[in-house]
Biopython code that builds the backbone (N, CA, C, O; Angstrom):
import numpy as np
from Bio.PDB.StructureBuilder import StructureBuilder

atoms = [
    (1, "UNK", "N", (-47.733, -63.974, -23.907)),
    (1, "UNK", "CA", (-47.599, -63.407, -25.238)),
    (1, "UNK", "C", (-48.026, -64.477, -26.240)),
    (1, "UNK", "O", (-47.522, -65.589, -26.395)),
    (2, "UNK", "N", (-48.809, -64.057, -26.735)),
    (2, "UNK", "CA", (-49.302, -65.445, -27.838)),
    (2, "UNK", "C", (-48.481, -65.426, -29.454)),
    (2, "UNK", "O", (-48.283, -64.446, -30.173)),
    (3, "UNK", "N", (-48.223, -66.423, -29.621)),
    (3, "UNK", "CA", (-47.167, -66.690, -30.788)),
    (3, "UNK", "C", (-46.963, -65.813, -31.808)),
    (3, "UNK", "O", (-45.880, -65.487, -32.294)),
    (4, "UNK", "N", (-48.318, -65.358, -32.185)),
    (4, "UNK", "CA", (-47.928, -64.212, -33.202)),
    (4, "UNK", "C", (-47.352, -63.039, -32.643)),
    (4, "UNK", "O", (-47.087, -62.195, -33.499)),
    (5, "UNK", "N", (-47.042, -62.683, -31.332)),
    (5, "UNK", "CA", (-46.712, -61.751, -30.775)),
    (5, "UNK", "C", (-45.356, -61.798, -30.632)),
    (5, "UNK", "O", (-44.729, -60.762, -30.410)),
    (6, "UNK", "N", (-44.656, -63.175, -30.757)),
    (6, "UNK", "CA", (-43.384, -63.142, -30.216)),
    (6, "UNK", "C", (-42.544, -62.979, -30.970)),
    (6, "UNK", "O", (-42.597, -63.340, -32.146)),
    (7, "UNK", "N", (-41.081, -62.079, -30.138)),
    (7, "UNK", "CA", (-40.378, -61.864, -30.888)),
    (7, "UNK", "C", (-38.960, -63.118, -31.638)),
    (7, "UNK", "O", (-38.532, -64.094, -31.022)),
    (8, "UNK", "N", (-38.536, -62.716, -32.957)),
    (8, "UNK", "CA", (-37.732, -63.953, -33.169)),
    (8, "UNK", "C", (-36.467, -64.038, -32.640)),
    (8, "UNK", "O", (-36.249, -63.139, -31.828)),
    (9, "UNK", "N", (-35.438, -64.901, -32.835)),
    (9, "UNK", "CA", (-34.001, -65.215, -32.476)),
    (9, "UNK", "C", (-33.597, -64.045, -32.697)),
    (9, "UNK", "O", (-33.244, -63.523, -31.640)),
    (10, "UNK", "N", (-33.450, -63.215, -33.792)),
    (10, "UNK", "CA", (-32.488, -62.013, -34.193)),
    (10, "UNK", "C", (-32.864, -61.233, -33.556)),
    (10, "UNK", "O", (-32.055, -60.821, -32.725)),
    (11, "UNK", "N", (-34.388, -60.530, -33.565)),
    (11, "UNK", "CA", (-34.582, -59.624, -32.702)),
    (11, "UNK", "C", (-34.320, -59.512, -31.403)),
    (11, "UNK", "O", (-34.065, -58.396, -30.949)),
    (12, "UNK", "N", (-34.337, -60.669, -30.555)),
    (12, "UNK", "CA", (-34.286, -60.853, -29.137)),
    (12, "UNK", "C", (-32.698, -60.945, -29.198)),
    (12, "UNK", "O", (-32.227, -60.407, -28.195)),
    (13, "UNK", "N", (-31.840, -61.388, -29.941)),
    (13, "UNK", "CA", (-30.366, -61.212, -30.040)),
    (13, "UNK", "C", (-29.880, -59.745, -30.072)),
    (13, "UNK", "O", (-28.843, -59.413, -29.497)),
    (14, "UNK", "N", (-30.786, -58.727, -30.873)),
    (14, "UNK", "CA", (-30.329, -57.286, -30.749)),
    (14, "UNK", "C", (-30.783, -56.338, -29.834)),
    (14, "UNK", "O", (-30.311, -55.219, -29.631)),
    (15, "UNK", "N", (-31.913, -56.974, -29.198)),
    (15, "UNK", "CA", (-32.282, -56.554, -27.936)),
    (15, "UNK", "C", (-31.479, -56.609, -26.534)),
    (15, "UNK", "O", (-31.739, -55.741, -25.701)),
    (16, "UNK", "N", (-30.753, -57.353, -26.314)),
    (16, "UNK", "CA", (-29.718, -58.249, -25.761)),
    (16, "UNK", "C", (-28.356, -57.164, -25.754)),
    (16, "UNK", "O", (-27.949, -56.392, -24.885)),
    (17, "UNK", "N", (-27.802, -57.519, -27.296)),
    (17, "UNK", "CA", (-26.965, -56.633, -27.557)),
    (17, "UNK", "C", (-27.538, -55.146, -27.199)),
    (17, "UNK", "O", (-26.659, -54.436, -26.712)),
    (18, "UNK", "N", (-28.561, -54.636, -27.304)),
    (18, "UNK", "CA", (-28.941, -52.716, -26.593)),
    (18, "UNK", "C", (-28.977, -52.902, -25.485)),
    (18, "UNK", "O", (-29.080, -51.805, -24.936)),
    (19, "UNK", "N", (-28.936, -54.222, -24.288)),
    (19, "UNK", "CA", (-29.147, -54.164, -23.439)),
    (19, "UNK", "C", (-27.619, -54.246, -22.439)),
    (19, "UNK", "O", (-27.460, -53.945, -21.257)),
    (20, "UNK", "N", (-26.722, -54.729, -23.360)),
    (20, "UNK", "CA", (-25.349, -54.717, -22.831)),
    (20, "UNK", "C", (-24.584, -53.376, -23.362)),
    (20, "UNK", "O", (-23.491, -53.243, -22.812)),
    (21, "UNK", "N", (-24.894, -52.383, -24.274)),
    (21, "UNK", "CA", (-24.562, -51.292, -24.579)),
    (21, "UNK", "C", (-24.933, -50.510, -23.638)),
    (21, "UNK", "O", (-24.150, -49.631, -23.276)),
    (22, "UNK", "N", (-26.353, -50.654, -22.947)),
    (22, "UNK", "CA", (-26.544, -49.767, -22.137)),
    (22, "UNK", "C", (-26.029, -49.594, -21.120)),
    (22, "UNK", "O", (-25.831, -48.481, -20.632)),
    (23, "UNK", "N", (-25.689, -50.768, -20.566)),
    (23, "UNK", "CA", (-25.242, -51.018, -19.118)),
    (23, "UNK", "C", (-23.580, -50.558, -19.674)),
    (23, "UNK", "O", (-23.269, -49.489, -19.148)),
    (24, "UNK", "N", (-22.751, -50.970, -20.363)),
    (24, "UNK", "CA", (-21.749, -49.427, -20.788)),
    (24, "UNK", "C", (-21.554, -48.493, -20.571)),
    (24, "UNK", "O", (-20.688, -48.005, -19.845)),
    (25, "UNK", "N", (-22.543, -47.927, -21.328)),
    (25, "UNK", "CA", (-23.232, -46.553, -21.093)),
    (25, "UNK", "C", (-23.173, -45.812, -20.187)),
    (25, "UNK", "O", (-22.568, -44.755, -20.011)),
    (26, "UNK", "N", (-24.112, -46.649, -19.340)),
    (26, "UNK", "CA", (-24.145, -46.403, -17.779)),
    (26, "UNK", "C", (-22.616, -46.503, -16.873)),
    (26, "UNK", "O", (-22.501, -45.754, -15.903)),
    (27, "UNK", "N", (-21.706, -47.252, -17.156)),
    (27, "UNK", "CA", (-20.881, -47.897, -16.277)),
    (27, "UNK", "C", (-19.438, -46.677, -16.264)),
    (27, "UNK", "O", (-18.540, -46.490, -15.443)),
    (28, "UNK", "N", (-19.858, -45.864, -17.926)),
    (28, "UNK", "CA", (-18.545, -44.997, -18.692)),
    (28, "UNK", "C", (-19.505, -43.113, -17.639)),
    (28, "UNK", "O", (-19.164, -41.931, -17.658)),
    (29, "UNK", "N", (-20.487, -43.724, -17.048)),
    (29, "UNK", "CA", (-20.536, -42.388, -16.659)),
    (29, "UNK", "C", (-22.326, -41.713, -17.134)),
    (29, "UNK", "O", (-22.801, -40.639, -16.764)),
    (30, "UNK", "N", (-23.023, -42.809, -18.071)),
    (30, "UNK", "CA", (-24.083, -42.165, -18.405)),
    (30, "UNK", "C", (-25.325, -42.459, -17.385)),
    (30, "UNK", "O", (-25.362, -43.338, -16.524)),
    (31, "UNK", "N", (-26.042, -41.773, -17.611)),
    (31, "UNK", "CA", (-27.506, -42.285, -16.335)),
    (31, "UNK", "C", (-27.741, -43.291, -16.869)),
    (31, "UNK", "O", (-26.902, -43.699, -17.672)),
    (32, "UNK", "N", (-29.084, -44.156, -16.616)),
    (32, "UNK", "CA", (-29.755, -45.197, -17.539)),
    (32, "UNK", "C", (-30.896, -44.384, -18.732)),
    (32, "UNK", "O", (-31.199, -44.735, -19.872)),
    (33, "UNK", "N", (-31.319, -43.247, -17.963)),
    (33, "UNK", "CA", (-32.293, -42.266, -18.871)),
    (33, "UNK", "C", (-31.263, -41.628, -19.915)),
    (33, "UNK", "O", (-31.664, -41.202, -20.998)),
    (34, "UNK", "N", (-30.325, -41.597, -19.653)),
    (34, "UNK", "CA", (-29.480, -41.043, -20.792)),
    (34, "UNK", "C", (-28.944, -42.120, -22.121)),
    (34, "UNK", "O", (-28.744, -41.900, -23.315)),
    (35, "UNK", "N", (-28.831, -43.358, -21.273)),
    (35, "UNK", "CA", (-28.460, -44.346, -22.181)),
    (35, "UNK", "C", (-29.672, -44.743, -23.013)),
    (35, "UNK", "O", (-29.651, -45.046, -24.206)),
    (36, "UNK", "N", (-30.525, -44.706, -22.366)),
    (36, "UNK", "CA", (-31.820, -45.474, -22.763)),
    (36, "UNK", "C", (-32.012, -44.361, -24.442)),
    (36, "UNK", "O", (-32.087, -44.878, -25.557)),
    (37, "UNK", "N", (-32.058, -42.709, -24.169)),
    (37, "UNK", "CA", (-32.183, -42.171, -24.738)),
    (37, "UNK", "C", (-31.226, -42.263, -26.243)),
    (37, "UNK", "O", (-31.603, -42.163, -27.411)),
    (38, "UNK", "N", (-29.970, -42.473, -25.714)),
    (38, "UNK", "CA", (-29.242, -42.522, -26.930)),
    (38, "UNK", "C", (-29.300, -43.453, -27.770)),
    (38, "UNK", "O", (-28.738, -43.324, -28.858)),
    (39, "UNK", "N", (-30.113, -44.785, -27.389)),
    (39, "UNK", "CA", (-30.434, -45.861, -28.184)),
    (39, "UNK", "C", (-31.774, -46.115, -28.754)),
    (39, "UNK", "O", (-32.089, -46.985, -29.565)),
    (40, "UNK", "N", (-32.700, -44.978, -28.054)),
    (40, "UNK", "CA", (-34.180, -44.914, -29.082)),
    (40, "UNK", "C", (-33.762, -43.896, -29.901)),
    (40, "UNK", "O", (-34.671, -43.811, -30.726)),
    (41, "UNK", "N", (-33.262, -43.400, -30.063)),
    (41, "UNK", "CA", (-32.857, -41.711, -31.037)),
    (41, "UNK", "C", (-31.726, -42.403, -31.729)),
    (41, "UNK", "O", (-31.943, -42.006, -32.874)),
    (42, "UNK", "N", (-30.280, -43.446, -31.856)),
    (42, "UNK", "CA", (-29.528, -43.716, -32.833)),
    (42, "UNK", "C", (-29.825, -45.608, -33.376)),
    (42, "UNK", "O", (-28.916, -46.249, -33.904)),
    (43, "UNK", "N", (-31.000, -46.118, -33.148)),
    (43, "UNK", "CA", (-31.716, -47.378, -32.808)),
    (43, "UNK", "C", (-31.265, -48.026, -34.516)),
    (43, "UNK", "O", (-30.881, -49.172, -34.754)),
    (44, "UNK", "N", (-31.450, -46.946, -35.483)),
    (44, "UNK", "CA", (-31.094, -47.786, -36.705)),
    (44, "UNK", "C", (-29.252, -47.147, -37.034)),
    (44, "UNK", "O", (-28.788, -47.436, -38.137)),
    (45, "UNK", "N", (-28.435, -46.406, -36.140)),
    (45, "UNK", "CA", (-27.208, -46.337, -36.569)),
    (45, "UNK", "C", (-27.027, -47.764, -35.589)),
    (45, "UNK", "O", (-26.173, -48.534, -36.029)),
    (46, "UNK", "N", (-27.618, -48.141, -34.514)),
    (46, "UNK", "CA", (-26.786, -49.653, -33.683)),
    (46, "UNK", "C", (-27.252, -50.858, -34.044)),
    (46, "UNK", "O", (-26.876, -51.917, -33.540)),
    (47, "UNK", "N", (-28.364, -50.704, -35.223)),
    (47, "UNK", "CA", (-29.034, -51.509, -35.670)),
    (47, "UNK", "C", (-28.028, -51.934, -37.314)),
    (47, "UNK", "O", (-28.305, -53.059, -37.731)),
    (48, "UNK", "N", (-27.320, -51.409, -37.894)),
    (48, "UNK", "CA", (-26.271, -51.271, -38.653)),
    (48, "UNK", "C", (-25.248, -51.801, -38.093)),
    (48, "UNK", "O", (-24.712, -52.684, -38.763)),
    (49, "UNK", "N", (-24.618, -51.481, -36.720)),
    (49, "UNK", "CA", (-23.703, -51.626, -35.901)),
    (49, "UNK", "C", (-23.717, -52.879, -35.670)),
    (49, "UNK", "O", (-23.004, -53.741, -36.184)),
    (50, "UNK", "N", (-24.665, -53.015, -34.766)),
    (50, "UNK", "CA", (-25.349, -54.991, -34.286)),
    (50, "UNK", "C", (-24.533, -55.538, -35.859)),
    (50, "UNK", "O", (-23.409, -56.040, -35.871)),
    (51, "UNK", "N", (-25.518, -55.268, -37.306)),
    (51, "UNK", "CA", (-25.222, -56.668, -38.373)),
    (51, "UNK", "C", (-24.408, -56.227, -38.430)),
    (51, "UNK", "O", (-23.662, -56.976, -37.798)),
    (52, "UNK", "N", (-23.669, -55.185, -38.862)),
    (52, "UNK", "CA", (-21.598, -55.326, -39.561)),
    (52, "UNK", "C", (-21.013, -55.702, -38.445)),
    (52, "UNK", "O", (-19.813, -55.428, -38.471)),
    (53, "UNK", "N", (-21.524, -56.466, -37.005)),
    (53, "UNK", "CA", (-20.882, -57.370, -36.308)),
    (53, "UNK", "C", (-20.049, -56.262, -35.371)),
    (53, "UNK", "O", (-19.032, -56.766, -34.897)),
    (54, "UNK", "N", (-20.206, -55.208, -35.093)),
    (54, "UNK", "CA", (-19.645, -54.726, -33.575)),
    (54, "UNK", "C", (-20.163, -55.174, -32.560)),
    (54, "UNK", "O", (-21.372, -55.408, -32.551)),
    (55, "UNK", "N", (-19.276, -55.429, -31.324)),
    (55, "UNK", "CA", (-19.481, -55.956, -30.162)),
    (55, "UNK", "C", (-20.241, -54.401, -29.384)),
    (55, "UNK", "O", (-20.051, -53.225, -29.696)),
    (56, "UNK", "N", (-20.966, -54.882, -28.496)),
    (56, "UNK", "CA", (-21.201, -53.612, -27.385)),
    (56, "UNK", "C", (-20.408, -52.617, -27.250)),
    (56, "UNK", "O", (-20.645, -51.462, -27.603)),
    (57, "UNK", "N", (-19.229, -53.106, -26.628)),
    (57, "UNK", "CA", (-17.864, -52.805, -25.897)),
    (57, "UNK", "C", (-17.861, -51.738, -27.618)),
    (57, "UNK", "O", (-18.280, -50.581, -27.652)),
    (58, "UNK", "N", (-17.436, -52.302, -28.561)),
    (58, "UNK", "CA", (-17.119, -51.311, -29.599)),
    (58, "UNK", "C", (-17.981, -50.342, -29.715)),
    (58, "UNK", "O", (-17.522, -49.208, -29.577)),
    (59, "UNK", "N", (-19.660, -50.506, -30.036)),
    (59, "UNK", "CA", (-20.253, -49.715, -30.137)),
    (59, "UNK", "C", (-20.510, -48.276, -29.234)),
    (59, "UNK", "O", (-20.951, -47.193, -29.618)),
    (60, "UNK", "N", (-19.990, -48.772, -27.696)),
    (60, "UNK", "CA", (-20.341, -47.596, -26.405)),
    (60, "UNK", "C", (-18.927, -47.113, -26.763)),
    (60, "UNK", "O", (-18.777, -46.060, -26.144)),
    (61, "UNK", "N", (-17.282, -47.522, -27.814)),
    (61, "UNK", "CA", (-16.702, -46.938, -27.170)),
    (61, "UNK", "C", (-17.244, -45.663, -28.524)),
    (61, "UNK", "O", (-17.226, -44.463, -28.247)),
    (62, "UNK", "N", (-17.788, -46.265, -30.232)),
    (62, "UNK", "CA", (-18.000, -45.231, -30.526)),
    (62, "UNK", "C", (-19.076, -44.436, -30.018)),
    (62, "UNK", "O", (-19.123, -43.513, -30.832)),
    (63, "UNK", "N", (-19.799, -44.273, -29.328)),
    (63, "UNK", "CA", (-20.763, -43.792, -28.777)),
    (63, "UNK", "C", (-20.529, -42.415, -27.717)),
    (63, "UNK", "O", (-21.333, -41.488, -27.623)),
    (64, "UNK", "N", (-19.376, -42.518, -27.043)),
    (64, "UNK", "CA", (-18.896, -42.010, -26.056)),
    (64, "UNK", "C", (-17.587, -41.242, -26.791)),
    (64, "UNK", "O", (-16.921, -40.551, -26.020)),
    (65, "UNK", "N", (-17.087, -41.292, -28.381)),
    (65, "UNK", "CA", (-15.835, -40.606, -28.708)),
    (65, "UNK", "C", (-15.916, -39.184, -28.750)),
    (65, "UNK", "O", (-17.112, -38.989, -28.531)),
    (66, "UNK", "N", (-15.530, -38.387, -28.856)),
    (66, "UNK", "CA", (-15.424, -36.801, -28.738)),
    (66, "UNK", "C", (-15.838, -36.072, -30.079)),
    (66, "UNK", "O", (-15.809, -34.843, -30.147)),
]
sb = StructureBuilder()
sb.init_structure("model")
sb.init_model(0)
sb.init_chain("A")
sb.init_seg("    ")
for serial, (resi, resn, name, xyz) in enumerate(atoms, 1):
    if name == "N":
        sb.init_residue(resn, " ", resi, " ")
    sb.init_atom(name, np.array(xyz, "f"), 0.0, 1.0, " ", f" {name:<3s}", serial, name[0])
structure = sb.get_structure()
């Protein structure tokens, strides 16, 4: 990947963080195609979520509430 391509600290930090939501996701009962889905379709509600500082764990449990 050549430098202008790469991504920075924050981004690769919230990438990280979608990547431990998913596995949640997955763990509370969702497929990975299902998780995957719910985080390209709500990407700027966890993108809100990520900066006002929710953990994963918080975000899958709102994710999964009734």
């Amino acid at each position: 990947m050549s430098k202008k391509n790469q991504l920075d600290d924050e981004t690769m930090a919230l990438i990280h963080w979608c990547i431990e939501l998913e596995n949640l996701l997955c763990k509370a009962g969702a497929t990975r195609d299902q998780a995957q889905e719910y985080i390209e379709e709500e990407i700027e509600l966890l993108t809100d979520q990520y900066y006002d500082g929710l953990t994963p764990e918080e975000a899958a449990q709102f994710a999964l509430r009734d």
